[in-house]
C-alpha positions as CSV (number, residue, x, y, z in Angstrom):
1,X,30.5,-28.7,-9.1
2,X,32.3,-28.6,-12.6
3,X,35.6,-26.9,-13.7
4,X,36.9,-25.3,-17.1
5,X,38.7,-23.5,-19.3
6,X,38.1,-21.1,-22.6
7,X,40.1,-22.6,-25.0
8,X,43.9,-22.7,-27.2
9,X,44.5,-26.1,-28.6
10,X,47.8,-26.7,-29.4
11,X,49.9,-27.3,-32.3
12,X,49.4,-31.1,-33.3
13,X,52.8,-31.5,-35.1
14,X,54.8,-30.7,-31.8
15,X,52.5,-32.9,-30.4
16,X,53.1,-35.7,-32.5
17,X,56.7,-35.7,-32.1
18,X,56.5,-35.5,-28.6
19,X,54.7,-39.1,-28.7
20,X,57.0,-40.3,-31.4
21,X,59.9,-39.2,-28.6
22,X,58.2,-41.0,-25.9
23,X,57.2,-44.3,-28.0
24,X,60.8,-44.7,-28.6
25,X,62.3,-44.2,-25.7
26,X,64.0,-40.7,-26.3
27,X,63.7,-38.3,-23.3
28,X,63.1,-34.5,-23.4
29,X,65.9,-32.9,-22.9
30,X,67.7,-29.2,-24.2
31,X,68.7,-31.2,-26.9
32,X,65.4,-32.0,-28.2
33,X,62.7,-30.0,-29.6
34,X,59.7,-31.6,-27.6
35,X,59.1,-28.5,-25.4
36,X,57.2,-28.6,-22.3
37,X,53.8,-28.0,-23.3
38,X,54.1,-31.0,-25.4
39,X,55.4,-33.2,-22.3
40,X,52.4,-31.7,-20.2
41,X,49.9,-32.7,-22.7
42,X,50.7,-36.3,-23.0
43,X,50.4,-36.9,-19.3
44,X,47.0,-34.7,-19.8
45,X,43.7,-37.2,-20.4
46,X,40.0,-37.0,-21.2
47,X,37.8,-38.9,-18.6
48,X,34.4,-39.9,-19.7
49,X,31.8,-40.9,-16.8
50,X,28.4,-42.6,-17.4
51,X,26.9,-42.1,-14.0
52,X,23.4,-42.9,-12.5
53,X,22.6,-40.5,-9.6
54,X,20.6,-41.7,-6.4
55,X,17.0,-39.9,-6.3
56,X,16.6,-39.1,-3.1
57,X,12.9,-38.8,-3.0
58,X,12.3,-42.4,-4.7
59,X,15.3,-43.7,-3.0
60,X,14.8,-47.5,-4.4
61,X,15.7,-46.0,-8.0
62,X,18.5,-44.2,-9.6
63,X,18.0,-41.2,-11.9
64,X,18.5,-42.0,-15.5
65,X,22.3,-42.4,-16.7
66,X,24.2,-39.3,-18.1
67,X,27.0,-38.9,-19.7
68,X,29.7,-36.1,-18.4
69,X,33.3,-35.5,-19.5
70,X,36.1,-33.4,-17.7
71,X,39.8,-34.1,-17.4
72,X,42.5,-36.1,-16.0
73,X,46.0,-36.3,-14.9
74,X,49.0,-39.0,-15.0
75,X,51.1,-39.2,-11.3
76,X,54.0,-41.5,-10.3
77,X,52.6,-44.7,-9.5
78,X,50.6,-45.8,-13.0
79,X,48.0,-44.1,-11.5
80,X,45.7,-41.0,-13.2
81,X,44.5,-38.7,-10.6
82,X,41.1,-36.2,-11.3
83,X,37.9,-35.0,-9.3
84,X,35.8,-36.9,-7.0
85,X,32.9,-35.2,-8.8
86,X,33.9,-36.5,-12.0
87,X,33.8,-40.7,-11.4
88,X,31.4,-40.6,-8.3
89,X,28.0,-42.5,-8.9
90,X,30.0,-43.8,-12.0
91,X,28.7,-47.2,-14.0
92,X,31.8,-46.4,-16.4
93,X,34.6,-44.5,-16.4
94,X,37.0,-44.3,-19.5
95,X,39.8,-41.8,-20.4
96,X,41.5,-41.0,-23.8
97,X,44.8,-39.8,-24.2
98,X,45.3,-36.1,-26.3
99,X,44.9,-36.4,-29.9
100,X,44.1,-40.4,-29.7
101,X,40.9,-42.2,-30.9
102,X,40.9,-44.8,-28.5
103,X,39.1,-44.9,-25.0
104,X,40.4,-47.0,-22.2
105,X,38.6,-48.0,-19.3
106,X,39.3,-47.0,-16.1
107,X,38.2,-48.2,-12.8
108,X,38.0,-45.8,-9.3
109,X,40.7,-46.7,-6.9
110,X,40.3,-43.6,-4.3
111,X,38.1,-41.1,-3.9
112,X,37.3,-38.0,-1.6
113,X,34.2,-36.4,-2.3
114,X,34.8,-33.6,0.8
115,X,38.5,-32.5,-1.2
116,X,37.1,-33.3,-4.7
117,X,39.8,-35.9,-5.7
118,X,40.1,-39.2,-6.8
119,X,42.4,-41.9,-7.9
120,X,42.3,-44.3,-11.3
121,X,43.7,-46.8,-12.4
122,X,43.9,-48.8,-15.7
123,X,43.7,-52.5,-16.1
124,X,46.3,-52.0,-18.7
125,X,49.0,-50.5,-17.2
126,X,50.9,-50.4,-21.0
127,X,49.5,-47.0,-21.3
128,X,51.8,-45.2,-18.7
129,X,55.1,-46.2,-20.5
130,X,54.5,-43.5,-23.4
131,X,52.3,-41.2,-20.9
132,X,54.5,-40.4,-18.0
133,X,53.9,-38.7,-14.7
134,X,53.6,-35.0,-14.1
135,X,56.5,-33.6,-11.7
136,X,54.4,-32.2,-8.7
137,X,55.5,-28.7,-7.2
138,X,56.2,-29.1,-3.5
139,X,55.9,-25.8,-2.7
140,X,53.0,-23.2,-2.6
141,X,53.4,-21.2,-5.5
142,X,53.9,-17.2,-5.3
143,X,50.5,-14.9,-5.8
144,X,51.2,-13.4,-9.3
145,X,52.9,-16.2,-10.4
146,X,52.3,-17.3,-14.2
147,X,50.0,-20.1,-13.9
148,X,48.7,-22.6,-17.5
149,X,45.4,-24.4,-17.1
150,X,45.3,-27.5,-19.0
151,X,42.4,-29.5,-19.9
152,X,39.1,-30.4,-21.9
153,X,36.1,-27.8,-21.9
154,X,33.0,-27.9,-23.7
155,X,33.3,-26.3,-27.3
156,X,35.8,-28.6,-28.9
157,X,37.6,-31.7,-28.6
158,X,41.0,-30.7,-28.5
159,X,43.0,-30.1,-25.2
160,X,42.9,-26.5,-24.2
161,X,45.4,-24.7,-22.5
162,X,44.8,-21.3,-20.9
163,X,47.2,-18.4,-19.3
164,X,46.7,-16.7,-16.2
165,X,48.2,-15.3,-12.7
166,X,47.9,-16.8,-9.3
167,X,45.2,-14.5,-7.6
168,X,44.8,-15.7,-3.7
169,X,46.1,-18.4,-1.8
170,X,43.9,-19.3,1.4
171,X,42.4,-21.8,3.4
172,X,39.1,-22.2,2.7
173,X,36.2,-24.5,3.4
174,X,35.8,-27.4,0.8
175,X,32.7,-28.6,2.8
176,X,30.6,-28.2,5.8
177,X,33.3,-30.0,8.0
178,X,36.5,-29.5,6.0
179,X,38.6,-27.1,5.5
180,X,42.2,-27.0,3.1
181,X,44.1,-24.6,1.0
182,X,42.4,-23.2,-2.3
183,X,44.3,-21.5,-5.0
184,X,42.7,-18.6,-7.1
185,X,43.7,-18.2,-10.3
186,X,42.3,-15.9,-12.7
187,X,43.0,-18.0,-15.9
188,X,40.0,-19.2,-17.9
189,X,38.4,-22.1,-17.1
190,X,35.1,-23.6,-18.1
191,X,32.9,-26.9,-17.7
192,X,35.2,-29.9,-18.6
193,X,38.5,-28.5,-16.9
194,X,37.9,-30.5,-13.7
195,X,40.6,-32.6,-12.8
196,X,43.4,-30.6,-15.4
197,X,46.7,-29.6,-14.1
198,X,47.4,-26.2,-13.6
199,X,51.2,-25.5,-14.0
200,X,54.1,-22.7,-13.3
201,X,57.3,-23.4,-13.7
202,X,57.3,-27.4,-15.5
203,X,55.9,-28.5,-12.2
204,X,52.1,-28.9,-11.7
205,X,51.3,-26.8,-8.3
206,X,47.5,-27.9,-8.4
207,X,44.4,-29.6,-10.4
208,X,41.5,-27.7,-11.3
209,X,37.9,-28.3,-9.3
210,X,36.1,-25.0,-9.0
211,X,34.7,-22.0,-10.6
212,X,33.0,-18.5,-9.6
213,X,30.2,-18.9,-11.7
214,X,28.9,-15.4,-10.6
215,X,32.3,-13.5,-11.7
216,X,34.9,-13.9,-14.9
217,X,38.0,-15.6,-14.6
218,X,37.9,-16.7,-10.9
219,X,39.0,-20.4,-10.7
220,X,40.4,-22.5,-8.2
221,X,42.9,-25.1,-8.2
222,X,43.3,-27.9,-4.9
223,X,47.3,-27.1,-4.7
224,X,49.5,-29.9,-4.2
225,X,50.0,-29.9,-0.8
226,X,46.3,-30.7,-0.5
227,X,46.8,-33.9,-3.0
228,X,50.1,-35.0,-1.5
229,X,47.9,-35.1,1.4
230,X,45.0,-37.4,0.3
231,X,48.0,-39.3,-1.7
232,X,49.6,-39.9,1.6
233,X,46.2,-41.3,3.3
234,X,45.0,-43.5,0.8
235,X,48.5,-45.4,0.7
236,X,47.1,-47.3,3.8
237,X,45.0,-48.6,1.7
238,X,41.7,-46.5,2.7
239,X,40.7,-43.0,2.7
240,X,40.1,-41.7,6.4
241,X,40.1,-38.0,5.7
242,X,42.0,-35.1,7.0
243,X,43.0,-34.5,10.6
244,X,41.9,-30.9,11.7
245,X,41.0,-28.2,14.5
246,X,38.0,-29.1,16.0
247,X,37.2,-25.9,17.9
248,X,35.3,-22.7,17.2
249,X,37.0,-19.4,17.0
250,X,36.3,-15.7,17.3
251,X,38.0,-12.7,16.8
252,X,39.4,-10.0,18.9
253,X,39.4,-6.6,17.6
254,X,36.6,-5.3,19.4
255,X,37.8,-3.1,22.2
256,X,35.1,-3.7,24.9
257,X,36.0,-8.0,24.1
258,X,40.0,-7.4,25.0
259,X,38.3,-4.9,27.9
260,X,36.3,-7.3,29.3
261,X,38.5,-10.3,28.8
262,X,41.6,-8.2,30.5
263,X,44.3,-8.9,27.4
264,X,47.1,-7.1,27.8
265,X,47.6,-4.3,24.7
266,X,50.6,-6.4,23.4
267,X,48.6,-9.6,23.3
268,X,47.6,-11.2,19.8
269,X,45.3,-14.3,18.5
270,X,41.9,-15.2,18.3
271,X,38.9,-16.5,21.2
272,X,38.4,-20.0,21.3
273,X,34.8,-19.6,21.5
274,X,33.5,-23.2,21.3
275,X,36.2,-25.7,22.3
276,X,36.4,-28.5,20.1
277,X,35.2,-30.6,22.9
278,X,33.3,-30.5,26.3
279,X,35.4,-33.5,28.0
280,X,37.1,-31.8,30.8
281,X,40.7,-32.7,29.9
282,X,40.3,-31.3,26.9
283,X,43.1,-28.5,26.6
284,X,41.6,-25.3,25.7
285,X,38.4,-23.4,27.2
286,X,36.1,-20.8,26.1
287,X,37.5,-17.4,26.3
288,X,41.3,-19.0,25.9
289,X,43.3,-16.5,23.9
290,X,45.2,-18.6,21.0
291,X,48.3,-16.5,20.4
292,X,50.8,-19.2,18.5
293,X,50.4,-22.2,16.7
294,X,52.5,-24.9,15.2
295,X,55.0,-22.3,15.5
296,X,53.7,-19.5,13.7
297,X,52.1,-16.2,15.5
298,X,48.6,-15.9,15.8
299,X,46.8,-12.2,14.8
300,X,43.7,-10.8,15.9
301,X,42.2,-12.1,13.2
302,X,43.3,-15.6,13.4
303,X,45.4,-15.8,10.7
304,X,49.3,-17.2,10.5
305,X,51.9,-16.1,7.8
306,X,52.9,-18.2,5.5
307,X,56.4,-17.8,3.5
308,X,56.2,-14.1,2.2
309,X,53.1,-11.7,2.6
310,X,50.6,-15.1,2.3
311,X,48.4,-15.6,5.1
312,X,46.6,-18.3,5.9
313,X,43.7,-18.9,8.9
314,X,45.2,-20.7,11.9
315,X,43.6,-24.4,11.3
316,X,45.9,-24.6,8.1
317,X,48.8,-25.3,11.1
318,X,46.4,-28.6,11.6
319,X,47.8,-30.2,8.3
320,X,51.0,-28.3,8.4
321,X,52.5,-28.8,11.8
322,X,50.6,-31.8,13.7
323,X,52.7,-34.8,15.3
324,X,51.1,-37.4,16.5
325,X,47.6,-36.5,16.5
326,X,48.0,-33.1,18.7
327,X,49.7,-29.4,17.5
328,X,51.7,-27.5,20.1
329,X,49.7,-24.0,21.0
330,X,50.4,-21.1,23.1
331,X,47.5,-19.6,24.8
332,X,46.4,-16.6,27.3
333,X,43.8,-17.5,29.8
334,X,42.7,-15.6,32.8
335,X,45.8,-13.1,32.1
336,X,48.3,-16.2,32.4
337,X,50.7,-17.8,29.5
338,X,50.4,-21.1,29.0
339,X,51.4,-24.5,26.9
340,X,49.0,-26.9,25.5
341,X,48.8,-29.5,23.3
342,X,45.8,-29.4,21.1
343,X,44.3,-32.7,19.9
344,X,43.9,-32.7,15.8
345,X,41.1,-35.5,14.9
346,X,38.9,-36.3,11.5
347,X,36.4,-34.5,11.9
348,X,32.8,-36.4,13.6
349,X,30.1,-37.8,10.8
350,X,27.1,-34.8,10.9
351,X,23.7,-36.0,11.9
352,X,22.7,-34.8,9.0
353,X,25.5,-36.4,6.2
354,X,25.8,-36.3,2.8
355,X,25.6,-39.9,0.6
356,X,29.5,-39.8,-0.6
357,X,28.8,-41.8,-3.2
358,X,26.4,-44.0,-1.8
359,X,23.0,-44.4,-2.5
360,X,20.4,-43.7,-0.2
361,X,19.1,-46.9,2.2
362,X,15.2,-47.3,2.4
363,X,12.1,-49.5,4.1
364,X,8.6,-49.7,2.6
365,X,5.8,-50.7,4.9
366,X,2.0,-50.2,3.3
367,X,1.8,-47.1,1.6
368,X,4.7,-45.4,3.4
369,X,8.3,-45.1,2.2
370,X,10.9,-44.4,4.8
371,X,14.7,-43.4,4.4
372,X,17.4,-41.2,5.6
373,X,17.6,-37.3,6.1
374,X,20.9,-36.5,4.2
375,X,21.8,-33.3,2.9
376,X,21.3,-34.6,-0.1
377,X,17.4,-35.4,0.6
378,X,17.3,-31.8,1.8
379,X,18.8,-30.3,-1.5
380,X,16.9,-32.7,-3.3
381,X,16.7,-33.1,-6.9
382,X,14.7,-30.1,-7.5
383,X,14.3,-28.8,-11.4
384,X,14.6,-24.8,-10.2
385,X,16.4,-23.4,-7.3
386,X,13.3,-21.8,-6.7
387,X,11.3,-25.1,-5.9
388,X,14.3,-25.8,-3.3
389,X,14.1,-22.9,-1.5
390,X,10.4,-23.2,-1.3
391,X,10.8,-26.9,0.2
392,X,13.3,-25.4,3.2
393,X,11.4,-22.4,3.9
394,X,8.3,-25.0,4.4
395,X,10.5,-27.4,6.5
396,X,12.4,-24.2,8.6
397,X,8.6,-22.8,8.8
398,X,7.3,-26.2,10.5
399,X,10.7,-26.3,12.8
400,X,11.5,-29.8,10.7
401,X,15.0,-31.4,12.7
402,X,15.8,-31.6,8.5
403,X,16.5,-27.6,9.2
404,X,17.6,-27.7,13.4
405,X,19.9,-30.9,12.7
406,X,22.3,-29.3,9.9
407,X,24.5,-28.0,12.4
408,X,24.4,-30.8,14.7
409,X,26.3,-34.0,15.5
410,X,24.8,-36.9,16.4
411,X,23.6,-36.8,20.4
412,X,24.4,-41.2,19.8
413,X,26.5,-43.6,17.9
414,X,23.8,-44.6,15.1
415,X,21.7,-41.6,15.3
416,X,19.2,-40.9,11.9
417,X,16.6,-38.7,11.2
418,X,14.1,-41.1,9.6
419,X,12.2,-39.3,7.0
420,X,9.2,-40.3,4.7
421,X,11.0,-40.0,2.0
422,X,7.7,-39.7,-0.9
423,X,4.3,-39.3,-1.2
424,X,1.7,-41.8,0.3
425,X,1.4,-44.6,-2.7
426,X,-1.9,-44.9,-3.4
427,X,-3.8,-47.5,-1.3
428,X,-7.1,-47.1,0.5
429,X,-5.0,-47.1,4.0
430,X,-3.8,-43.9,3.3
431,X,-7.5,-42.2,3.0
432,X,-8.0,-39.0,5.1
433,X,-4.3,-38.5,5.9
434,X,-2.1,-35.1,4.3
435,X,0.6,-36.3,2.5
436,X,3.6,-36.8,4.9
437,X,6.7,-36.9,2.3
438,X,10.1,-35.0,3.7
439,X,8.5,-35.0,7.4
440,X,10.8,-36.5,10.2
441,X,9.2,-39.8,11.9
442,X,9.7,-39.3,15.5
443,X,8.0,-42.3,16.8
444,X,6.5,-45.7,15.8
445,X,4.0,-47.1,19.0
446,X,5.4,-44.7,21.4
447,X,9.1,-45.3,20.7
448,X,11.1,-42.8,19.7
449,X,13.5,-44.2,16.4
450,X,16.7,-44.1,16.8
451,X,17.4,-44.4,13.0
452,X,16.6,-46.5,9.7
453,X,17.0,-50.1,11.3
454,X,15.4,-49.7,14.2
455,X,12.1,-48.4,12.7
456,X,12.4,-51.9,10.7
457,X,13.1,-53.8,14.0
458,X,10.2,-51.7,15.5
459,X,7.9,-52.7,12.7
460,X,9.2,-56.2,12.4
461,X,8.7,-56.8,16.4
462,X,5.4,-54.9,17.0
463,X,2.9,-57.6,17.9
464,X,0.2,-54.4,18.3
465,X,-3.2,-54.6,16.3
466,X,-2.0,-50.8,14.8
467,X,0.7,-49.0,13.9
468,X,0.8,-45.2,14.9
469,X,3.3,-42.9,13.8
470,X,4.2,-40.0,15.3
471,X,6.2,-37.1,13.4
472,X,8.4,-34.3,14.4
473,X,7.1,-31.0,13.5
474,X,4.2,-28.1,14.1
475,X,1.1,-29.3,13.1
476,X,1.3,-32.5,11.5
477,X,-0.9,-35.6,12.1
478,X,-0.4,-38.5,13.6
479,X,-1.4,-41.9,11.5
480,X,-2.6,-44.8,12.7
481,X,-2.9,-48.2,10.0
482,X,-3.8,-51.8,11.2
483,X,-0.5,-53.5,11.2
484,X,-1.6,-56.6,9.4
485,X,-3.3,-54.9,6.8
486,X,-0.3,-52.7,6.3
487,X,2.2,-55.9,6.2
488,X,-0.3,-57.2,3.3
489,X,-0.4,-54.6,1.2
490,X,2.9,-54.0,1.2
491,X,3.4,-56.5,-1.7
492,X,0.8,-55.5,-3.9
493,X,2.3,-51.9,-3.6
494,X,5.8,-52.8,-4.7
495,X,4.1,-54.7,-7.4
496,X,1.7,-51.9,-8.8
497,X,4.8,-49.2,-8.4
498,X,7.5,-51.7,-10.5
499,X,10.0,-51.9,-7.2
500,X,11.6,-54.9,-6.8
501,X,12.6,-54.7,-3.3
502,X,10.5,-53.8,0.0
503,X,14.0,-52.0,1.3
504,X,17.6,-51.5,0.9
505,X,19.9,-54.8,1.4
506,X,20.7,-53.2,4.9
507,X,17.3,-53.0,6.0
508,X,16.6,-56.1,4.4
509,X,18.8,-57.5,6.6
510,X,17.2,-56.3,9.8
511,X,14.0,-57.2,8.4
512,X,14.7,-61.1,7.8
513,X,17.0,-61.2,10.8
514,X,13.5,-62.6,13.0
515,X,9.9,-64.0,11.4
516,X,6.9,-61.7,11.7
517,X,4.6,-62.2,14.3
């Protein structure tokens, strides 16, 4: 994901006297000469990360420790705020203020992986009384606007501050599930510009987290209404995520649609094509014509006008209008006007999720490894893009429930895909069988797993003299093992391999919860 910026270092003289300003207490004011690029860049820090990311494939390790570096910013509250991609996985975290030597450690408060931000803060909190907060826009800035990029890139040490315009302003989707406002600007940015402010008129309207890497000068900023957002969840203590629109949408431009569906000429919004749920109180239906929202007119292409020319698509109103859980909607259906209130909600976990910072939970029996199907096991940690396209065209080519079950929730509270996460380890029991890595267990003794812990309480239980496993996909084998051998040399296994434990402490748990028979 990384974030950046060409470079302009500034002047360190006006720099310096900025600090000398703040260390004694003076504040910046017409009558000083510490201008605002100088206040900007004291609240602007460096954030190093030594992180260790899981490896999906050998889940009981971590890949080797790397060191990355990108940028940071101070907000009210003694708090610095940056990306989630910067700190997560993170052993250490440190920042260092412009033009100082020293690094301070950091610690992560918050963090969001699905909007990209997180929270630090510093066990000495001494360091915000000469490095105050950055004033925070609280409007949406105007498209053409003048917009300076601060922040550390790669090519020199200095902070780097780069000019530009703002270039689109939409709502855009940050993951599979979420969706929020996005802010294009054109100004340079380059690897090491995650997490800097980007400013426009002494107020910082966003923080940088993205980057066309296929085109020049597209960037994009998560604004501050995004960030006042997450600021606003996380005061409770936790981060829960964002409430949002739940349903499925489609457009109505085609003639033969508004035809067929009988909407008058005069009639604008978009289909709901998939309501947002199947419970039969749930407001809106397929074929309901959403014409207003939160207030604001619906087109035929499902977008709302913000202030000015902006336009935004309709589940922006989600974040922007919602009381109590639910958004106030006018719709057509069957020719009639109606009222409804539309339930806003986090959005459901995926069957298949991603790790958020996590690392991946895992079971060895014999000379199998099991673990979770994750999105991150599916992108893997291939070396070329090449090798990962490869792997899903095999797994979409054996109709793999890695490939059906990206687009689905969970049909039960609890529900994994149990994958074999490796190749057999080498052991005699494994003789005669293809290698089974990335395939989807489907059963263990003729029951179907329901996820991670109840293949261990299926293994731990079994009483059988074999194990069979089944597996979900065209043409693969079933194995069969004698359970005791299996459960004997599972030890000698972990032992040749260097892995200290037979699973993750969560499956440990399962797994010591009764004795073995």
């Amino acid at each position: 994901m990384g974030i950046f910026m060409a470079r302009r270092v500034i002047a360190a003289g006006s720099l310096v006297a900025a600090q000398l300003f703040a260390l004694h207490g003076f504040a910046a004011d017409a009558g000083t000469n510490v201008s605002e690029t100088d206040q900007v860049a004291n609240s602007v820090v460096k954030v190093f990360s030594t992180v260790r990311y899981p490896d999906p494939y050998k889940p009981w390790t971590k890949q080797g420790p790397s060191q990355i570096a990108g940028t940071g910013v101070v907000i009210a509250g003694k708090r610095i705020l940056s990306n989630a991609h910067m700190v997560l996985y993170a052993s250490q975290v440190e920042i260092q203020a412009n033009q100082s030597g020293d690094r301070i450690p950091a610690t992560v408060e918050y963090v969001a992986p699905g909007i990209d931000l997180a929270v630090l803060k510093l066990p000495d909190e001494s360091f915000f009384n000469t490095h105050a907060a950055i004033p925070r826009a609280k409007t949406l800035p105007n498209v053409a606007d003048t917009v300076m990029a601060y922040g550390f890139p790669t090519g020199g040490t200095g902070l780097s501050i780069t000019k530009g315009i703002v270039s689109r302003i939409e709502f855009a989707s940050y993951d599979r599930d979420l969706g929020g406002l996005r802010i294009q600007i054109d100004a340079a940015i380059n690897p090491g510009n995650s997490g800097g402010p980007a400013m426009a008129d002494g107020k910082m309207i966003g923080l940088v987290f993205s980057r066309l890497t296929t085109a020049e000068n597209i960037g994009y900023i998560i604004p501050t209404e995004e960030i006042e957002l997450f600021l606003a969840d996380v005061a409770s203590g936790s981060y829960r995520g964002k409430p949002a629109l739940q349903d499925e949408y489609q457009t109505l431009e085609n003639p033969s649609l508004r035809s067929f569906l009988k909407v008058p000429a005069d009639a604008h919004g978009i289909l709901v094509h998939r309501p947002g749920s199947t419970n039969g109180g749930y407001p809106l239906k397929e074929w309901d014509l959403v014409t207003q929202i939160g207030g604001a007119a619906v087109d035929d292409q499902g977008m709302v006008k913000l202030e000015g020319s902006q336009r935004v698509f309709l589940k922006y109103m989600a974040q922007k209008s919602a009381k109590d859980g639910k958004i106030h909607a006018h719709i057509i259906r069957a020719g009639k006007e109606q009222e409804v209130d539309v339930p806003v909600s986090i959005p459901e976990p995926m069957l298949l999720g991603d790790l958020e910072g996590s690392y991946p939970s895992y079971f060895i029996c014999g000379p199998l490894a099991f673990s979770v199907g994750t999105t991150s096991f599916l992108s893997g940690n291939n070396s070329t893009r090449a090798s990962s396209i490869a792997a899903i065209a095999y797994l979409a080519a054996a109709g793999s429930p890695l490939i059906k079950g990206l687009a689905d929730k969970p049909a039960f509270e609890g529900q994994q895909l149990v994958v074999v996460s490796s190749p057999f380890f080498p052991h005699r029991l494994a003789k005669g069988y293809s290698d089974p890595a990335m395939e989807v267990v489907k059963s263990v003794n003729g029951t179907e797993v329901k996820n991670l812990k109840h293949l261990v309480e299926i293994l731990r239980d079994s009483t059988s003299e074999f194990l069979t496993f089944e597996f979900d996909r065209r043409g693969g084998e079933t194995m069969i093992f004698p359970r005791r051998e299996m459960l004997d040399a599972t030890d000698e296994i972990l032992t040749d391999n260097g892995i200290r434990s037979q699973g993750s402490p969560d499956a440990m748990a399962v797994w010591n919860a009764k004795p073995l028979k």
